[in-house]
VEXFIMAR-106961 format. One record per residue (C-alpha): residue number from 0; x, y, z. Coordinates in Angstrom, 1 decimal, padded with zeros to 4 digits, always signed. Layout:
ATOM   n      u      v      w
ATOM NUM      X      Y      Z
...
//
This chain:
ATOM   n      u      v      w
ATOM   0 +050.7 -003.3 +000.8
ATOM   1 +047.3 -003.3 -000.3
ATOM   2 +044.8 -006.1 +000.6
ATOM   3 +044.3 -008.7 -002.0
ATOM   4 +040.9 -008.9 -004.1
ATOM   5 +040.0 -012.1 -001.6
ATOM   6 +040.6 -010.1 +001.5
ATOM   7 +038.2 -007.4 +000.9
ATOM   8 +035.8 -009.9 +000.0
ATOM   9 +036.0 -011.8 +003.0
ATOM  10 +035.9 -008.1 +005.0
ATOM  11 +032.7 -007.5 +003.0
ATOM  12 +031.3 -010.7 +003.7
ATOM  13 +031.9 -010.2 +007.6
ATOM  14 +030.9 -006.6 +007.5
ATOM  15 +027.7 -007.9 +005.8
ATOM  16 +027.3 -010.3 +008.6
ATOM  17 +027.8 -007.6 +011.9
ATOM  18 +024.9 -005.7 +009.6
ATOM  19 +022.7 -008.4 +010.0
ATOM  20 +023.6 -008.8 +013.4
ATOM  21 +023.2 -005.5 +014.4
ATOM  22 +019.3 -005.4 +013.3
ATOM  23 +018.8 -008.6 +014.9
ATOM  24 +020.1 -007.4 +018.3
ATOM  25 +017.7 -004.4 +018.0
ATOM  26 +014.7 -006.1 +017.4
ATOM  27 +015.9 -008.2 +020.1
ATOM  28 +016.6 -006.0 +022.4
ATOM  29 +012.4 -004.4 +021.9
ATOM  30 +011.2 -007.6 +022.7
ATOM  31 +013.7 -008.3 +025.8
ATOM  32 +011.2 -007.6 +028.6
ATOM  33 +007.4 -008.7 +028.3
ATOM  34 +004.7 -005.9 +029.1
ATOM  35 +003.3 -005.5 +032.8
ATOM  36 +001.3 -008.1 +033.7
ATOM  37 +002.2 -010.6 +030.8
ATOM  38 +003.5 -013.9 +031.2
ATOM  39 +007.1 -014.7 +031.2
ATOM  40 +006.3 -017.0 +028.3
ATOM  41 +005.7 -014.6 +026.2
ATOM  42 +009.6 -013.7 +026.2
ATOM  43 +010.0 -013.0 +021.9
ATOM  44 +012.1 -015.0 +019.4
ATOM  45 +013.1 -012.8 +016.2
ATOM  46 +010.4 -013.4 +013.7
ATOM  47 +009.8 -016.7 +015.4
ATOM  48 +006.4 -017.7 +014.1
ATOM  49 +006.6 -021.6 +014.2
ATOM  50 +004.5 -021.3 +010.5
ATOM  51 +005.8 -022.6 +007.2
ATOM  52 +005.9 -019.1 +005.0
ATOM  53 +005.0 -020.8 +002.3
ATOM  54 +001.7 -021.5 +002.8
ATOM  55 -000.4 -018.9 +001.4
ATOM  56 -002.2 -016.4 +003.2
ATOM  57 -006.1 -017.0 +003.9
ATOM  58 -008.9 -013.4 +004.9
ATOM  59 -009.1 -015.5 +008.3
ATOM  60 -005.0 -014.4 +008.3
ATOM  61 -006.0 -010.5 +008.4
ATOM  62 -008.7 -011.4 +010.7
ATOM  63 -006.4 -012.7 +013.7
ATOM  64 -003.9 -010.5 +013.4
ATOM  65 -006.2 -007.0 +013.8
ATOM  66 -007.9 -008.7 +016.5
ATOM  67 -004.3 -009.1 +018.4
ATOM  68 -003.7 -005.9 +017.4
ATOM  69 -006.8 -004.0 +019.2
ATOM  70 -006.3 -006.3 +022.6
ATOM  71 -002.7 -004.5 +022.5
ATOM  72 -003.9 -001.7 +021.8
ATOM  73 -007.1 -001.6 +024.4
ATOM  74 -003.7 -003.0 +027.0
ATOM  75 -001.6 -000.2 +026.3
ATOM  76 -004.5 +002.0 +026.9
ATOM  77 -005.1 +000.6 +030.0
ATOM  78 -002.2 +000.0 +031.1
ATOM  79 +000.5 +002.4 +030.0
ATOM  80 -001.6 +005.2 +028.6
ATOM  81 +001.5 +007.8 +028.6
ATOM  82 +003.2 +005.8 +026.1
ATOM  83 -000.1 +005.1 +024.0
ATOM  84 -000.4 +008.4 +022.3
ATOM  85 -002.0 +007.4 +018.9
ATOM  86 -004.9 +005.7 +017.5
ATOM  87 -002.4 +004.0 +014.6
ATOM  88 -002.5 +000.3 +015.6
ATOM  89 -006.5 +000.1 +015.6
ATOM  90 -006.8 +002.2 +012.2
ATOM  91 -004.3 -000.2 +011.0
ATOM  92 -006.3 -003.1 +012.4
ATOM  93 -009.6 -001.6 +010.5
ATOM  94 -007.3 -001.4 +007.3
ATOM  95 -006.3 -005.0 +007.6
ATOM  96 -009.8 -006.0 +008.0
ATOM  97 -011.4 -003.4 +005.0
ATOM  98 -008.7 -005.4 +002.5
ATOM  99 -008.8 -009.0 +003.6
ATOM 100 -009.8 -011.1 +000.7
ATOM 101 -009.4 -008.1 -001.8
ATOM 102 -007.8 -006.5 -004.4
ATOM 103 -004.0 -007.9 -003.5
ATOM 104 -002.6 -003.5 -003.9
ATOM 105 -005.1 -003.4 -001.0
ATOM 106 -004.0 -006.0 +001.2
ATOM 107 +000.1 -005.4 +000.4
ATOM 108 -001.0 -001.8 +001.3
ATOM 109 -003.1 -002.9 +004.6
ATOM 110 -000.1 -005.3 +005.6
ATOM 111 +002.4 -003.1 +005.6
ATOM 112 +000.4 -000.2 +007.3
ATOM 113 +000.3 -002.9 +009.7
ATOM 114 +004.1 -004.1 +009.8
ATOM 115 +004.8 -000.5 +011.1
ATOM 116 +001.7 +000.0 +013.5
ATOM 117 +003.1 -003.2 +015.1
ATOM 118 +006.8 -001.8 +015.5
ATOM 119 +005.5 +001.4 +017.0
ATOM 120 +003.1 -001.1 +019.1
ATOM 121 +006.3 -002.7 +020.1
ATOM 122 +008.3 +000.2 +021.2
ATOM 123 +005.4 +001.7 +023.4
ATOM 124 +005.3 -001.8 +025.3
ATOM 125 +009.5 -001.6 +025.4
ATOM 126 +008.8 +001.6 +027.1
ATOM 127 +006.0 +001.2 +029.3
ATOM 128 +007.8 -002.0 +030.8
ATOM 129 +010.9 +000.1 +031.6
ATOM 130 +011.5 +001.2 +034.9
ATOM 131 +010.1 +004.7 +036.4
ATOM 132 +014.0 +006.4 +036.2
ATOM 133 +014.7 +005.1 +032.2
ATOM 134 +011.6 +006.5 +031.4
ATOM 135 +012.1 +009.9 +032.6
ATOM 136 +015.6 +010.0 +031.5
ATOM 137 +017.7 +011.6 +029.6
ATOM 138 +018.6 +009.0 +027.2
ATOM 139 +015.5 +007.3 +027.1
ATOM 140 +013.8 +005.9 +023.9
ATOM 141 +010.7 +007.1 +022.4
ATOM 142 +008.2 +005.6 +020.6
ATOM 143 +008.7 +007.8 +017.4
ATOM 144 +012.7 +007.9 +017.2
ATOM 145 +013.4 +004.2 +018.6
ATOM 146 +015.9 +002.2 +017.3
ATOM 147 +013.4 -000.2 +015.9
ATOM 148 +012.1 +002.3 +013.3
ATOM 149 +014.9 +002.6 +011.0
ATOM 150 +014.6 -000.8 +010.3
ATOM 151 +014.2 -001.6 +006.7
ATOM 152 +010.4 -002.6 +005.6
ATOM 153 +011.2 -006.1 +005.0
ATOM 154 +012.9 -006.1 +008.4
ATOM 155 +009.3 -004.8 +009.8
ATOM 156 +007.1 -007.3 +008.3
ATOM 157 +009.8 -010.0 +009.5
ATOM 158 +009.7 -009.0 +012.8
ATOM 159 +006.4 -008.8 +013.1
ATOM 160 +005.6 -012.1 +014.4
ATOM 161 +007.9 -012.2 +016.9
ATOM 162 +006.1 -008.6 +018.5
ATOM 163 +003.1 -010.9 +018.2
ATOM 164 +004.3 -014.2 +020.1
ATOM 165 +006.3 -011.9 +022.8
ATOM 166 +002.6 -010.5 +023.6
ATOM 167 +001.4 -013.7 +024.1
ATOM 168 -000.7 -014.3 +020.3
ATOM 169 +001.1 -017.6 +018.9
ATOM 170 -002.5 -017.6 +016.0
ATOM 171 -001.7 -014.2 +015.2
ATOM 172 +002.0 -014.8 +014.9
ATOM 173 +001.7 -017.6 +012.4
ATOM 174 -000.9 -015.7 +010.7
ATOM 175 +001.1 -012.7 +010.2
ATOM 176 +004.3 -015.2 +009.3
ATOM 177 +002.0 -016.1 +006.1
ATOM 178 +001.0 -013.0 +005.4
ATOM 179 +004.7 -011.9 +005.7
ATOM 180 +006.0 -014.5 +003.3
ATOM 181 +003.9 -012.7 +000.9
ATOM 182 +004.6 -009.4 +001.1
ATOM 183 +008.0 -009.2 +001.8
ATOM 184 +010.1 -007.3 -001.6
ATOM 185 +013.5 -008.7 -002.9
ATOM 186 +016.4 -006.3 -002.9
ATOM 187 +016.6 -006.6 -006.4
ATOM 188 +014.3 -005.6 -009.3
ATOM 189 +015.3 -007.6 -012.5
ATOM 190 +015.9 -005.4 -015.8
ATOM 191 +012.9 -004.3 -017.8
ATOM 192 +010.1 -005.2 -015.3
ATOM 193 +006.6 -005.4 -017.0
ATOM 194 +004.1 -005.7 -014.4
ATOM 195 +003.8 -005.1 -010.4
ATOM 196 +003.6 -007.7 -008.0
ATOM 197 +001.4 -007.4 -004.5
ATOM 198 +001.2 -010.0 -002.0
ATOM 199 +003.0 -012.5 -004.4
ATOM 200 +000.5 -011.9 -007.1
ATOM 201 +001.0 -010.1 -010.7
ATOM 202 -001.0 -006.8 -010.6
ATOM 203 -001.1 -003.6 -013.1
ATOM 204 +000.7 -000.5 -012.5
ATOM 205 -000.3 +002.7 -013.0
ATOM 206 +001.3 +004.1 -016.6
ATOM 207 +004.2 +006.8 -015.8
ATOM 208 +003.5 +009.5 -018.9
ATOM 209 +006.4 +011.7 -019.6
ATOM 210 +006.6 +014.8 -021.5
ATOM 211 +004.8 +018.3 -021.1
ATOM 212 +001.4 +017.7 -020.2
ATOM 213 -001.3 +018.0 -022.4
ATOM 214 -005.0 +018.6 -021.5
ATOM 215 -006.3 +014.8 -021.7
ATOM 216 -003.1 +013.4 -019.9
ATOM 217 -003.7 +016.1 -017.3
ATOM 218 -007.2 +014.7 -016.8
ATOM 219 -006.0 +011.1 -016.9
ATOM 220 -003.3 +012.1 -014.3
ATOM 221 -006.6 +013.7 -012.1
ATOM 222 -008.4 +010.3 -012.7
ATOM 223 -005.5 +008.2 -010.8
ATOM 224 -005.2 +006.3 -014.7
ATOM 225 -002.3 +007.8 -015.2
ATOM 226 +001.3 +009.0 -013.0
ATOM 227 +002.8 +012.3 -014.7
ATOM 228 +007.0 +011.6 -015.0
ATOM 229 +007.9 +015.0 -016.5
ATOM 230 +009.7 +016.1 -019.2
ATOM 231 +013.2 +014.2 -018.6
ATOM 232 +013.1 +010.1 -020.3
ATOM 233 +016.0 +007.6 -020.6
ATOM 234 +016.2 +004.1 -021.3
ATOM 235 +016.4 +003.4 -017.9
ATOM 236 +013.1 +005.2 -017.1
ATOM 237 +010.3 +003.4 -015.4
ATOM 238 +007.2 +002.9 -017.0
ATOM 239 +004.8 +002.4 -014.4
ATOM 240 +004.4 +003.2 -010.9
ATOM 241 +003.4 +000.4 -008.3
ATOM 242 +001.1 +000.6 -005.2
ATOM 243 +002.3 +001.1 -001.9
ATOM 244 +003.8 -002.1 -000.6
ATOM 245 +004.1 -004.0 -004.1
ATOM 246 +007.4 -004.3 -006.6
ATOM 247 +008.0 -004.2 -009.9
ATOM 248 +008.4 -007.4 -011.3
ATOM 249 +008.4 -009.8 -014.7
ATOM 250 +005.7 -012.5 -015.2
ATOM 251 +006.7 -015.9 -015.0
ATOM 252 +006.6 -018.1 -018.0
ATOM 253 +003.1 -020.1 -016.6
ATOM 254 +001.7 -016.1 -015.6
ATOM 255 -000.7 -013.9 -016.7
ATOM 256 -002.2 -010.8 -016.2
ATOM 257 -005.9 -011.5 -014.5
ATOM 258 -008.2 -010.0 -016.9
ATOM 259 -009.7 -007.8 -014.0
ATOM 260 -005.9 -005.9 -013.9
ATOM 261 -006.3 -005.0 -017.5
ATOM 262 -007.5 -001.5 -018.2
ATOM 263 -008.0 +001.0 -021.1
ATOM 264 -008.9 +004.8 -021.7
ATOM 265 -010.5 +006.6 -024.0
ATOM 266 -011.6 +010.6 -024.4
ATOM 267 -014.4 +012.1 -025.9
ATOM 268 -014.2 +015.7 -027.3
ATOM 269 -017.0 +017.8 -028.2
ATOM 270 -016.5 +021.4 -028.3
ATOM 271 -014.0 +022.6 -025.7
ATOM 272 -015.0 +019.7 -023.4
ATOM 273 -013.1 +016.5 -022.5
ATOM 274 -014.5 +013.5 -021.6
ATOM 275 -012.1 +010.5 -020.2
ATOM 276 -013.7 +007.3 -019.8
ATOM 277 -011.6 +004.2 -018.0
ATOM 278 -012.2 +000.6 -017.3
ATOM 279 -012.4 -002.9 -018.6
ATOM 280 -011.4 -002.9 -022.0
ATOM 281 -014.3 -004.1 -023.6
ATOM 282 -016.4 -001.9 -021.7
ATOM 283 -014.2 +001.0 -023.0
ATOM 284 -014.3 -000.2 -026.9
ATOM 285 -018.2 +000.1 -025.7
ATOM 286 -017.9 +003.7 -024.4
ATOM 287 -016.2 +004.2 -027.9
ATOM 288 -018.7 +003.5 -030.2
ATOM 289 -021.1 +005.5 -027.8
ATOM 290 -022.3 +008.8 -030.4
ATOM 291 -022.5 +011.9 -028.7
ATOM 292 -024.7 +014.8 -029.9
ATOM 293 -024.0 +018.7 -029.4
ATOM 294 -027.3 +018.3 -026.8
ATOM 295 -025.3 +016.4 -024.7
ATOM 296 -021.6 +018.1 -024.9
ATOM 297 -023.7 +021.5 -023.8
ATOM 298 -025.5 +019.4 -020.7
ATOM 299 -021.8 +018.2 -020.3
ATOM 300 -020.3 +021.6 -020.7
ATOM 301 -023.0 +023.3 -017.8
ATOM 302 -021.7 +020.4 -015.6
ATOM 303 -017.9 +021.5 -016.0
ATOM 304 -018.7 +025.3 -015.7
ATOM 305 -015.7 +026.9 -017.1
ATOM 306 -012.0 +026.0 -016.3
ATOM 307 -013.3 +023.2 -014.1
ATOM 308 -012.8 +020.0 -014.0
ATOM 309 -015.3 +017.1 -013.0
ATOM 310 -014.8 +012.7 -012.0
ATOM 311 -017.2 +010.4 -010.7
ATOM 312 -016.8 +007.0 -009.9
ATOM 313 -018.7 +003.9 -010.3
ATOM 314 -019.8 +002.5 -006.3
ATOM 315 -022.0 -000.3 -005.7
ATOM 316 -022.8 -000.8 -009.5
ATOM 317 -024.2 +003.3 -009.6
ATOM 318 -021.9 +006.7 -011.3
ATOM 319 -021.3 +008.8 -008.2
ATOM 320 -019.5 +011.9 -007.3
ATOM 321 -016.0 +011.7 -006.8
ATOM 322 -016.1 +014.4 -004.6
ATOM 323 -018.9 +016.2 -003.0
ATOM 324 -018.9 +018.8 -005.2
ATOM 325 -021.5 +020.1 -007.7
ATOM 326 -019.7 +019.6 -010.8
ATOM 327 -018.9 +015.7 -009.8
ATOM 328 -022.6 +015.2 -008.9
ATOM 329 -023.9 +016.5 -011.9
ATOM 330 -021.7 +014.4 -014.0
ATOM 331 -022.1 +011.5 -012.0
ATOM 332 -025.8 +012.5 -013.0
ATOM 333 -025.2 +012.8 -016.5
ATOM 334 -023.3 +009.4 -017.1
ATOM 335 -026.1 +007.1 -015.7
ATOM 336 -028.3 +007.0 -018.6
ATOM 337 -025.1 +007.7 -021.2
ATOM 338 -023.1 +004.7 -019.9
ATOM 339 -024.4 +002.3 -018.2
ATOM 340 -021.8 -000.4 -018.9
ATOM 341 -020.5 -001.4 -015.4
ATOM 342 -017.0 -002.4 -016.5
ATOM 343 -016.7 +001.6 -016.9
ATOM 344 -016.1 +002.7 -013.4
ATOM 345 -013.6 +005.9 -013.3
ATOM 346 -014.7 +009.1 -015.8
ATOM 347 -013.6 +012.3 -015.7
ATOM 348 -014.3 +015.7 -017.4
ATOM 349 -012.8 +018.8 -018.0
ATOM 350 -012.5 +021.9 -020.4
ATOM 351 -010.1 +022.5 -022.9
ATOM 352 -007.1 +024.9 -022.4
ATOM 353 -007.7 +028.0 -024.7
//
């Protein structure tokens, strides 16, 4: 006879549940033993932070939890340098640092660069406190395949502050619990989502063109200002792309776009040269009504060459080269005096396809 409609959903509910406890045991089982030379007080708790999540995440947050994260690194070092074999926790320290307080793309990406510099963090201590015969073993774990790193992201950033309090940093695990809260995605994206959010917070997404390519969306696409989708669209087609480490996502009724996420393009043509301006929109409508003589699409033109292609960026208030290449020098060279508006700050220039 076949199971009734409420047995299988009690089986899925209890299959659901050994899921759940499956990961738990896992992370578990990488924090079981504390690291040479560490306290027996430091024994971990699964994501047990001791923080309220919901209070929001200061710079001070990123702060504590890169400095825990270079004392365990300088301890693996020192202590279990076989087992150490990468420089990712620092660099992911020095990421978490560079964003604090920024843009919140930046720190959703710096946090979870961190969430999985900490699980690799915690396997090398797993190993390094396992005895002399596991480690040379045939079964044993290594840093790079353990068990721990098929968790899910969400998983990683839970379980970060428990890698923290088992190595004996209770700041850094409450810090991290708060910076977790905020970056942690929902397993569902709700229908026709029109915005990103990062680190809680509404943020613009990069525009997802479709269709065959044409010479200005190619340059846009070059720029960053633009994600190329191909030629294949439905309904159910996204229309942006988010950063690493944000979701898509619908504003709330009280929620607005900051007007430092709103951006606009617009191209110059002169000749068989194509200029692409992006920024602030005002700052763009200024680009706009900027008139162009033939003088300057030639000076433009020699900076191109031919079939080339040329960006520059605005740094520290200045046009500069993109890259360091001739052809992004000289235009960074040729916008200074042409647009000085500083709410323009990404340009790019290329020829025209014959």
């Amino acid at each position: 006879m076949a199971p009734s409609r409420t047995s299988r959903i009690r089986w899925a509910g209890v299959s659901r549940a050994l899921a759940a406890l499956a990961v738990a045991i896992v992370v578990a089982c990488a924090h079981s033993t504390a690291g040479p030379g560490e306290p027996a007080s430091a024994a971990p708790r699964l994501a047990a932070s001791g923080a309220d999540p919901s209070t929001s995440a200061a710079p001070a947050d990123e702060a504590l939890v890169a400095d825990a994260m270079d004392r365990r690194a300088a301890w693996l070092k020192a202590g279990c340098p076989e087992q150490s074999r990468s420089d990712g926790l620092p660099e992911a320290a020095a990421t978490l640092r560079e964003a604090a307080g920024g843009a919140p793309p930046s720190r959703a990406r710096a946090v979870n660069a961190a969430a999985r510099a900490l699980t690799v963090a915690a396997a090398e201590t797993y190993l390094c406190a396992a005895p002399e015969p596991a480690r040379s073993g045939r079964h044993v774990l290594r840093a790079n395949d353990f068990s721990i790193g098929d968790l899910s992201p969400a998983a990683e950033l839970t379980a970060g502050s428990g890698h923290l309090r088992a190595w004996g940093e209770p700041e850094a695990a409450a810090a991290w619990a708060r910076l977790a809260s905020l970056a942690i995605q929902p397993r569902e994206v709700p229908s026709y989502p029109s915005i990103c959010r990062c680190m809680a917070q509404p943020t613009r997404g990069t525009p997802i063109a479709y269709g065959y390519p044409s010479d200005t969306m190619s340059l846009a696409s070059a720029m960053g200002e633009v994600v190329l989708g191909g030629c294949v669209v439905s309904e159910t087609s996204p229309r942006f792309l988010c950063a690493p480490g944000c979701r898509p996502d619908r504003l709330g009724l009280s929620e607005s776009l900051p007007p430092s996420e709103r951006r606009d393009l617009d191209v110059h043509e002169g000749g068989r040269v194509l200029l692409a301006l992006a920024g602030a929109p005002p700052a763009v409508d200024t680009g706009r009504r900027t008139r162009l003589g033939s003088a300057d699409y030639t000076a433009l033109a020699t900076c191109v060459g031919v079939d080339a292609e040329a960006r520059a960026v605005r740094r520290d208030g200045a046009w500069t080269p993109q890259r360091d290449r001739a052809p992004d020098r000289c235009l960074a060279d040729w916008l200074r005096p042409r647009f000085p508006d500083p709410g323009l700050d990404n340009a790019g220039a290329r020829t025209r396809s014959p």
